[in-house]
C-alpha positions as CSV (number, residue, x, y, z in Angstrom):
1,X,-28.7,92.1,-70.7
2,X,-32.1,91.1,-71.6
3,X,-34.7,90.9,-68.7
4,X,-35.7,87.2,-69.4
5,X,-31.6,86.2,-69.0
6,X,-31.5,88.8,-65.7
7,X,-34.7,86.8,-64.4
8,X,-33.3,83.4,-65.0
9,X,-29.5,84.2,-63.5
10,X,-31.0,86.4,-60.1
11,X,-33.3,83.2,-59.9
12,X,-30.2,80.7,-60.2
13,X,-27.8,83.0,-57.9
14,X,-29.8,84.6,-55.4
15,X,-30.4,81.3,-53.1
16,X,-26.6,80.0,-53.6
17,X,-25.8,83.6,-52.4
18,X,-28.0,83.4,-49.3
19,X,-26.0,79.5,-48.6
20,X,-23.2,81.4,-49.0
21,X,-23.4,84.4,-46.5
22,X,-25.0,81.7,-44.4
23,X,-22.3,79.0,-44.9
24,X,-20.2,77.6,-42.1
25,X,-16.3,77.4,-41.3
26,X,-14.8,74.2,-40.8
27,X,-11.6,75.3,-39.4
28,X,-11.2,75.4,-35.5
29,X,-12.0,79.4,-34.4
30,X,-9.2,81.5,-33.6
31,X,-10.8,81.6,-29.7
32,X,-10.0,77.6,-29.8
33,X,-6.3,78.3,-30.2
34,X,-5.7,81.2,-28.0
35,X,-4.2,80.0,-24.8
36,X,-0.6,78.6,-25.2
37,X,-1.4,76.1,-22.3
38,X,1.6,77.9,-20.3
39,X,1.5,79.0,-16.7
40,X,3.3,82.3,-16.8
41,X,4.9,83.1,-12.9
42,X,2.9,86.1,-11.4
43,X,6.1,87.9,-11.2
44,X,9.3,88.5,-12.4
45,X,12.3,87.4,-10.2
46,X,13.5,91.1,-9.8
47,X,11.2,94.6,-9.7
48,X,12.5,98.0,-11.3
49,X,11.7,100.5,-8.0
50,X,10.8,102.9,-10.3
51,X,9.1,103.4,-13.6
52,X,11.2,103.3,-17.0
53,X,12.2,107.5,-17.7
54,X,12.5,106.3,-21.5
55,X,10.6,105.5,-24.4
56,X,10.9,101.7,-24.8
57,X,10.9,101.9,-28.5
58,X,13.5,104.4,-29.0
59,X,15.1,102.6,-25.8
60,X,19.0,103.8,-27.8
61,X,18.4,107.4,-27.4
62,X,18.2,107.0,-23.4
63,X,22.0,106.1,-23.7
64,X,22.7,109.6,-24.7
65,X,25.4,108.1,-27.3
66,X,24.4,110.2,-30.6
67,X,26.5,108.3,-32.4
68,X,25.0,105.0,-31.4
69,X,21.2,106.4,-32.2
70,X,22.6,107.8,-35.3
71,X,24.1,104.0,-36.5
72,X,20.7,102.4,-35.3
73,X,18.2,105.1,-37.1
74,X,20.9,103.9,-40.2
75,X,20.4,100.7,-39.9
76,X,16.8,100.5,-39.2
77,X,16.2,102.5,-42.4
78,X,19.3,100.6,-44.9
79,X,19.6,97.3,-43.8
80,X,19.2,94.8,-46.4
81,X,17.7,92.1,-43.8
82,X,14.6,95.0,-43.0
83,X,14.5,95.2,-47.3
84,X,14.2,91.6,-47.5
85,X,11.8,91.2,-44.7
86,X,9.4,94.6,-46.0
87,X,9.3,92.9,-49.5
88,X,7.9,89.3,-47.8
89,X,5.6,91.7,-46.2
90,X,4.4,93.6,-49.6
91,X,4.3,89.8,-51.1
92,X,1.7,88.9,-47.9
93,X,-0.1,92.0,-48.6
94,X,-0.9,90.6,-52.3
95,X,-1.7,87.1,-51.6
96,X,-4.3,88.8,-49.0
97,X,-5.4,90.5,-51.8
98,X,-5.3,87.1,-54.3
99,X,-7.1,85.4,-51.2
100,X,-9.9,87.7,-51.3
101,X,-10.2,88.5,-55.0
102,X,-12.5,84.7,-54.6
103,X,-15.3,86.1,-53.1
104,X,-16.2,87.5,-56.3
105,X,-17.2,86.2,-59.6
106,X,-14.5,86.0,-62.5
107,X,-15.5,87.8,-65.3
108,X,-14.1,87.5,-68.7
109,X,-15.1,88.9,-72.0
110,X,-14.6,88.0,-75.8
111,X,-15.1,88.8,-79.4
112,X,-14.5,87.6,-82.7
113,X,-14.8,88.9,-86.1
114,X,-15.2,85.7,-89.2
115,X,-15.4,85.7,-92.8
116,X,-15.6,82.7,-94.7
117,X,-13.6,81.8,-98.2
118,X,-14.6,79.9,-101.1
119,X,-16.1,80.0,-104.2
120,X,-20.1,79.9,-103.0
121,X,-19.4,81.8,-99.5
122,X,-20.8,85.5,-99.7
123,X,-18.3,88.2,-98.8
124,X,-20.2,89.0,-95.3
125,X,-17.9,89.3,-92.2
126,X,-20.0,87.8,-88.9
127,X,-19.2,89.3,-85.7
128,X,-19.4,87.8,-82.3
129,X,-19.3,89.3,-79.0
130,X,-19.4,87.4,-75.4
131,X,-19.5,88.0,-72.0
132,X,-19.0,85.2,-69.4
133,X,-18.9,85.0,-65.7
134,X,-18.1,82.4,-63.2
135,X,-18.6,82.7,-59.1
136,X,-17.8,79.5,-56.9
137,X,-20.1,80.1,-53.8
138,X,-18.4,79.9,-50.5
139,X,-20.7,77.3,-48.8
140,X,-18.6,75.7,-46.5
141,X,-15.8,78.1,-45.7
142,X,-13.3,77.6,-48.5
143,X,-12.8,80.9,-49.9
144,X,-13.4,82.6,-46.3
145,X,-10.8,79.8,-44.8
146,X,-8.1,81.2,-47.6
147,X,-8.5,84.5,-46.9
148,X,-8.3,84.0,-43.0
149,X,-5.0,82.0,-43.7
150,X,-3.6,84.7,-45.8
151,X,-5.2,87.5,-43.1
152,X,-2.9,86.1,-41.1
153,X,-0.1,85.2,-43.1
154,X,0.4,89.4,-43.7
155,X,0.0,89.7,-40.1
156,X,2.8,87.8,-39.0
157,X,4.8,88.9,-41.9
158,X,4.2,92.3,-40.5
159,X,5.2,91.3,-37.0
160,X,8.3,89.3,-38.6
161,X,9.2,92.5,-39.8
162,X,8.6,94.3,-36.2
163,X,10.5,91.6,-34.7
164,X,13.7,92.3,-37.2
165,X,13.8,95.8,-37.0
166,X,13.8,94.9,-32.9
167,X,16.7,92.6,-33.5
168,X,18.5,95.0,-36.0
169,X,18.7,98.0,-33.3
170,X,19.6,95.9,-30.7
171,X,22.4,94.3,-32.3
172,X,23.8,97.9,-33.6
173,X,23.3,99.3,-30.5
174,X,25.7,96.0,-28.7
175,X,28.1,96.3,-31.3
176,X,28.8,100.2,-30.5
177,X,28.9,99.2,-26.9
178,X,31.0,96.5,-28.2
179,X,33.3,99.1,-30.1
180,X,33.4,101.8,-27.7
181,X,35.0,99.1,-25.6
182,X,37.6,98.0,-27.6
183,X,38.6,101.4,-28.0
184,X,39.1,101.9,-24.8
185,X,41.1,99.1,-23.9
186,X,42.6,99.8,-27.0
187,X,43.7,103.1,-25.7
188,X,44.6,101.6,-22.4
189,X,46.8,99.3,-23.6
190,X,48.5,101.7,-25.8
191,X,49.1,104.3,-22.4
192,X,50.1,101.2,-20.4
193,X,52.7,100.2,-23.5
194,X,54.0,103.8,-22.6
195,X,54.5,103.6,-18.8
196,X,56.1,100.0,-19.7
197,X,58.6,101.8,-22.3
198,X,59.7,104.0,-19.4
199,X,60.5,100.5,-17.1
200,X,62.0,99.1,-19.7
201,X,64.4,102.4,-20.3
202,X,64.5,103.1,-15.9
203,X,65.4,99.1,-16.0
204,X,68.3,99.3,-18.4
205,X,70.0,102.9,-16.5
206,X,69.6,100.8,-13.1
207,X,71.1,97.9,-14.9
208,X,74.0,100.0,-16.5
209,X,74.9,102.0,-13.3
210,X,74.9,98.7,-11.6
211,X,71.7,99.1,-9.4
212,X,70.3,96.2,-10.8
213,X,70.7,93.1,-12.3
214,X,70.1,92.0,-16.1
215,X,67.6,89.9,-14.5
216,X,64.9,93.1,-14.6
217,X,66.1,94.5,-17.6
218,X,64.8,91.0,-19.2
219,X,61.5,90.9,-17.5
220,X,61.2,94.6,-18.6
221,X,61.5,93.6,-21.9
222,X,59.2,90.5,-21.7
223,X,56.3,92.9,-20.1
224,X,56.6,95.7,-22.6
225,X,56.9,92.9,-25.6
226,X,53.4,91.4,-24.7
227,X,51.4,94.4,-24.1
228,X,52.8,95.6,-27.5
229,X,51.6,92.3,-29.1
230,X,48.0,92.9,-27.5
231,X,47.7,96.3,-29.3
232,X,47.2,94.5,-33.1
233,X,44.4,91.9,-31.6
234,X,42.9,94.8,-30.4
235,X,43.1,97.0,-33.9
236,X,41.6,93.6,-35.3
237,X,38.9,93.0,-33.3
238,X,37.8,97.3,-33.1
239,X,37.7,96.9,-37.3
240,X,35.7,94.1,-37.3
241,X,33.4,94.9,-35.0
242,X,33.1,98.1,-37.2
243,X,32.4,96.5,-40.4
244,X,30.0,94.0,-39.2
245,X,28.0,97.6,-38.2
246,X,28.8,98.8,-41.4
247,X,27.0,95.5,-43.0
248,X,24.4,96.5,-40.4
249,X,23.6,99.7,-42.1
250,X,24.1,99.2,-45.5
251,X,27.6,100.3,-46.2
252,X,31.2,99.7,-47.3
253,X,33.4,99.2,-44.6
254,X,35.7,102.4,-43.4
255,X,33.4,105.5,-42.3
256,X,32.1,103.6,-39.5
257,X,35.8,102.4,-38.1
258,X,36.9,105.9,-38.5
259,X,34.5,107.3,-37.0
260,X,34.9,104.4,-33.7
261,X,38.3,104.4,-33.6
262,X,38.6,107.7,-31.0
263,X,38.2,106.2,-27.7
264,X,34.9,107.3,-26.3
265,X,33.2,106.6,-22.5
266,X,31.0,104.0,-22.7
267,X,27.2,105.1,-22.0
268,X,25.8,104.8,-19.0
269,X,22.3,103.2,-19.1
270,X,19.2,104.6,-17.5
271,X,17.3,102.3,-14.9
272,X,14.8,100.0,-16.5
273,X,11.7,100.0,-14.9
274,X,8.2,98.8,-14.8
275,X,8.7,95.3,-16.2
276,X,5.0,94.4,-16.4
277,X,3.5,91.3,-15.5
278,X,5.5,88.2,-17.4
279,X,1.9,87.2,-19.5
280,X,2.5,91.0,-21.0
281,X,5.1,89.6,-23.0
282,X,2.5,87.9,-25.3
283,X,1.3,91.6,-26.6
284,X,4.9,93.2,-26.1
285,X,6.9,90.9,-28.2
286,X,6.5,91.1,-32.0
287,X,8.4,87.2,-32.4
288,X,5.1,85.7,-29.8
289,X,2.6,87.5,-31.9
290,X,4.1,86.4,-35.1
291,X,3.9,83.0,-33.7
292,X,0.4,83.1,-32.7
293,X,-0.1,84.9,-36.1
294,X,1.3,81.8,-37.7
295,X,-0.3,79.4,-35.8
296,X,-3.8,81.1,-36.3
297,X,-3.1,80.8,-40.5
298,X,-2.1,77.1,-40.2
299,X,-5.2,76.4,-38.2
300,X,-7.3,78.3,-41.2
301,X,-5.5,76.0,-43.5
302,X,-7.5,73.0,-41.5
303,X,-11.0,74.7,-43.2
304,X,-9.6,74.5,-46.5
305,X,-8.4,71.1,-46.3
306,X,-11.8,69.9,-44.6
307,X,-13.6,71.6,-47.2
308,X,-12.6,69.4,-49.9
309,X,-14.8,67.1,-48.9
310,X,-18.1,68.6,-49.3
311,X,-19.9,69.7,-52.2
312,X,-18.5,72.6,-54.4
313,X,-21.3,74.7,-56.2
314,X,-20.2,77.2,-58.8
315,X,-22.1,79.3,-61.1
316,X,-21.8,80.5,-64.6
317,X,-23.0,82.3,-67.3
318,X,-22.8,83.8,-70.6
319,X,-23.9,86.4,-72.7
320,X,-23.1,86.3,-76.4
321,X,-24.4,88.4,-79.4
322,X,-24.3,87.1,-83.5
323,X,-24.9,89.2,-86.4
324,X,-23.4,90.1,-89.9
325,X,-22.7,94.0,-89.7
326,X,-21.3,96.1,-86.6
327,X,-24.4,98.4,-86.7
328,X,-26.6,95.8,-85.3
329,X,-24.8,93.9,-83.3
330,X,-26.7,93.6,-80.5
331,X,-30.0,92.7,-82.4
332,X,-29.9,89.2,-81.3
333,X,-28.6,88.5,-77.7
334,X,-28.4,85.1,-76.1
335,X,-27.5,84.0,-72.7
336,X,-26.9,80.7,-70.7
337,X,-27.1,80.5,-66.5
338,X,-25.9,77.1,-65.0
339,X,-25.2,76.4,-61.3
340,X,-23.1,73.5,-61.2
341,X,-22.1,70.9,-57.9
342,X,-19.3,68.4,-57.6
343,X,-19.2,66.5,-54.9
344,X,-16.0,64.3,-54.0
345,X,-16.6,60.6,-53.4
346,X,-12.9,58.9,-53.8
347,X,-9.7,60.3,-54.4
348,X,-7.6,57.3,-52.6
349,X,-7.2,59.0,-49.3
350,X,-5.5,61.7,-51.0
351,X,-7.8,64.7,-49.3
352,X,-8.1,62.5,-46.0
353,X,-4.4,62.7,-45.7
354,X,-4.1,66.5,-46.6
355,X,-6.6,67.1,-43.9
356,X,-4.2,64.7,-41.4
357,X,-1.0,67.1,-43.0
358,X,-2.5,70.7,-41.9
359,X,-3.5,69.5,-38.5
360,X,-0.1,68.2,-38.1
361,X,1.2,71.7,-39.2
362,X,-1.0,73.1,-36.9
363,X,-0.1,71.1,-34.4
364,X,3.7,72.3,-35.3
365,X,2.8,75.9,-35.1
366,X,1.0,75.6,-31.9
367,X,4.8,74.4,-30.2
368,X,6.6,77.1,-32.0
369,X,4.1,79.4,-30.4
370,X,4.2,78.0,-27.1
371,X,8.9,78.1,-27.4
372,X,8.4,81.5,-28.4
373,X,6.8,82.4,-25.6
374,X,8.9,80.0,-23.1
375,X,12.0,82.2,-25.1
376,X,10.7,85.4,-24.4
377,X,10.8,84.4,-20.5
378,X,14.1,83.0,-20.5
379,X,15.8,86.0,-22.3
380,X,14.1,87.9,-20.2
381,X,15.3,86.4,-16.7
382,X,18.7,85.9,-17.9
383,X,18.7,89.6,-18.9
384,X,17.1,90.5,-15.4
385,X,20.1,88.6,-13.9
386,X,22.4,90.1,-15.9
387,X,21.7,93.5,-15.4
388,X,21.9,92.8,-11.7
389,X,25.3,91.2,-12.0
390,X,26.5,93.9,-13.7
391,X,25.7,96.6,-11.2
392,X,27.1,94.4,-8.4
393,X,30.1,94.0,-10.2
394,X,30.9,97.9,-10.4
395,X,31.2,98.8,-7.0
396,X,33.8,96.1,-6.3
397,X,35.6,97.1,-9.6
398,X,35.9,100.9,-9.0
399,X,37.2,99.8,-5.3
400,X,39.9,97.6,-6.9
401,X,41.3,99.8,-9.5
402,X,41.4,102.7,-7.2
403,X,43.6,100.6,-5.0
404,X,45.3,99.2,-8.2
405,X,46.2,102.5,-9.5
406,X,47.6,103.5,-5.9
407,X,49.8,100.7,-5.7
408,X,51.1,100.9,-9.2
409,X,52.1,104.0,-8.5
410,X,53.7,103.8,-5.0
411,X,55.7,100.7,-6.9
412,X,56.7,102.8,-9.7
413,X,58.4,105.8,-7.5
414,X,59.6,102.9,-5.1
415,X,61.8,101.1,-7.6
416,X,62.9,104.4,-9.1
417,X,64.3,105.2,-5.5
418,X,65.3,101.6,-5.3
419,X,63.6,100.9,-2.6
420,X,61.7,97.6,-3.9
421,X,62.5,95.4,-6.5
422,X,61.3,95.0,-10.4
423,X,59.2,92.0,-10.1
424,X,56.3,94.2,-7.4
425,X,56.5,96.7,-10.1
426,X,55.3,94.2,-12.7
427,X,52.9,92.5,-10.4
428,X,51.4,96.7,-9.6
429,X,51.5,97.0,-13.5
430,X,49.9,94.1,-14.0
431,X,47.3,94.3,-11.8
432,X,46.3,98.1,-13.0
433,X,46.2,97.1,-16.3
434,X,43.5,94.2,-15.3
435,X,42.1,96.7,-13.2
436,X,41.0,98.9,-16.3
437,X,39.8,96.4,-18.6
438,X,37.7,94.7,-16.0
439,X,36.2,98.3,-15.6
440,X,35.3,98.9,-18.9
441,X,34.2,95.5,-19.4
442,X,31.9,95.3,-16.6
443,X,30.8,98.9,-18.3
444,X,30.0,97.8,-21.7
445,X,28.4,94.4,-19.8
446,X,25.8,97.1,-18.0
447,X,24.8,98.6,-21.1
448,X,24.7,95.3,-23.2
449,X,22.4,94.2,-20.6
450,X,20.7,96.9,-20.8
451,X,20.2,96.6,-24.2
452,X,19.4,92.8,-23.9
453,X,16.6,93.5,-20.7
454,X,14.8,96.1,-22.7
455,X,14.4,94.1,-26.0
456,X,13.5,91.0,-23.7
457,X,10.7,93.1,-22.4
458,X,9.5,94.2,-26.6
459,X,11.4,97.6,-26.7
460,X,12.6,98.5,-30.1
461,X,9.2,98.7,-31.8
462,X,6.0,100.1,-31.5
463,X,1.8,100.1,-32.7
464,X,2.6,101.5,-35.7
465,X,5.5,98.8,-36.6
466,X,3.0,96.0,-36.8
467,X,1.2,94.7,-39.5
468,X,-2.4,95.9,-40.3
469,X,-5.3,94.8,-37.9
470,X,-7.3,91.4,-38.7
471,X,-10.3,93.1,-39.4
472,X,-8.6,95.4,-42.1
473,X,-9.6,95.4,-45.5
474,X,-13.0,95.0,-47.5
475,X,-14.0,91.8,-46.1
476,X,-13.2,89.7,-42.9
């Protein structure tokens, strides 16, 4: 580039550049937006005595189920929700990358090669060669306001993502619970189906010898008749369960169910502890920093709007060369600088009412934020309360199936002898078989809600799951 053409563009650029590092942001400062306007209770309604022995974010392997954490690690490294959600993240990632691409100029180059035809034209091929940049200068925030937005955009993205993978293990890890469950009862209705067989068969030999009436033989049959149908609702609802985890993971139906169908205990959860101070939630929870992620892009979307209505300056140049012969192409060089500035003076209301539509948005994000946070609290309470109810509920249950299994049996060996009468039997029966599903219901409900208190309180992700750092990348 000739000197006089370096001279006259440094001249042009160099003071738009200094407007430009100087320039000012006309969208409100994330500091503006950073309280939710919420009073957060100093405490939780329930304390953990003791401190959690477990990693929160590998909260499934403190169940000491391996096939549970084996399912989760599966499905937090094949399910297609986590693929969907890591390409939105990737597609953030480049429109970060598209955002800040315009704090630099746009370069472009071209070259042509002409002959001209006709009778009095010489044979002489003219080459042309040209360089040609353009920079719009950032005076008022516009660029800088579109990469904040799209800073922010891959950040929640990333903490979308976080949020999912949280969601993902939990719901495997409740749908094992879930299974391990229906295999029991599963089981249990199957052993109780046997001891009602053995009625049925004591019922008719009484019946035949003439120790009883038809009357129990009946109710025998009616008993053993609706357990049996029981048994296929149960089949149904353990398959189901196991295919929706099989969707979870990534794979046809059928390994999974085989590999649930064996009746297995259900795990016994660890204590939670150290539940933090309820305002922790707004670092601990990937959703509440997605939504303040959100609502910190939408406010940047304010600048851009707003900066529509000041003056745009952009710069351009050229450099071209002329000549007739390759070799000496560059003999003659020319060059044009121009700073241009266009200033908006009517557009109907049309930027006016874009302006109005972004601080609405914001305004929109801002209450998102503020329900994802009021969410977070709720889940967590209820979970709290939950996990309480649970633990009551054992220590009654364990009582009453003890005493259910006593009496079933004293009632069994009692009508045998003929000492009592079919219809105590059924009621004994009856009440063991409630007895032992309401046991290993109220043991899946302790670890479900152990599941649901420790995702309340952000297990199930950590640091490293979340999306890169504001101040990452080559400019802020």
């Amino acid at each position: 580039m000739p000197r006089a053409i370096r001279q006259a563009w440094f001249a042009t650029a160099a003071p738009a550049l200094a407007m430009a590092l100087g320039g000012c942001s006309l969208g409100p400062s994330p500091e503006s937006v950073s309280d939710p306007g919420i009073a957060f209770p100093e405490a939780w309604s329930e304390q953990a005595p003791a401190e959690a022995a477990y990693d929160l974010a590998r909260y499934w392997q403190a169940l000491d189920d391996p096939l549970l954490g084996e399912l989760v690690e599966a499905a937090l490294a094949n399910n297609l929700d986590l693929a969907q959600s890591s390409a939105r993240l990737v597609q953030a990632r480049e429109g970060l990358a598209q955002a800040r691409a315009g704090y630099f100029p746009q370069l472009g180059a071209d070259g042509r090669a002409t002959r001209g035809i006709g009778e009095n034209v010489g044979d002489d091929v003219a080459f042309n060669v040209g360089l040609n940049a353009s920079w719009e200068v950032d005076l008022f925030g516009s660029v800088s306001s579109s990469v904040a937005a799209a800073r922010f955009d891959y950040e929640s993205a990333g903490y979308d993502l976080a949020d999912l993978q949280r969601a993902i293990a939990g719901q495997v890890a409740q749908e094992v619970i879930n299974a391990r469950s229906t295999a029991l009862r599963l089981a249990i209705a199957r052993d109780t189906l046997a001891n009602q067989n053995e009625n049925f068969q004591i019922a008719r030999w009484r019946n035949q010898a003439g120790l009883a009436s038809f009357l129990d033989v009946e109710q025998a049959r009616n008993q053993r008749a609706q357990t049996a149908a029981s048994i296929p609702l149960l089949e149904s609802s353990l398959a189901a369960t196991s295919n929706a985890i099989s969707t979870l993971i990534g794979e046809p139906p059928g390994r999974v169910h085989q590999l649930l169908a064996a009746p297995t205990d259900i795990p016994e959860p660890p204590v939670v502890g150290n539940f933090g101070a309820p305002a922790d939630l707004l670092r601990r929870r990937p959703d509440v920093r997605s939504a303040e992620a959100r609502l910190l892009s939408d406010t940047a979307r304010i600048g851009i709007a707003r900066a529509q209505m000041f003056p745009l300056l952009v710069l351009t140049g050229n450099i071209s060369t002329t000549d007739v012969g390759p070799l000496s192409l560059f003999d003659l060089v020319a060059g044009t600088v121009m700073a241009s500035v266009n200033q908006l003076l009517f557009d109907g209301g049309r930027t006016a009412a874009q302006i109005a539509s972004a601080e609405a948005l914001a305004d929109g994000s801002l209450a998102g934020w503020r329900k994802a946070i009021l969410v977070a609290l709720e889940e967590t309470e209820t979970a709290i309360a939950s996990r309480r109810s649970a633990e009551a509920r054992l220590g009654d249950l364990a009582e009453a199936l003890d005493a259910a299994n006593n009496a079933a049996i004293l009632a069994r060996s009692q009508y045998q002898a003929g000492l009592t009468d079919f219809e105590t039997l059924l009621i004994a029966e009856g009440q063991l078989l409630s007895a032992r599903n309401a046991m290993v219901s109220a043991q899946a409900d302790r670890a479900a809600a152990f599941v649901r208190l420790t995702q309340a309180l952000g297990g199930g992700w950590t640091i490293e799951d979340e999306a890169p750092r504001a101040d990452d990348g080559n400019r802020p």
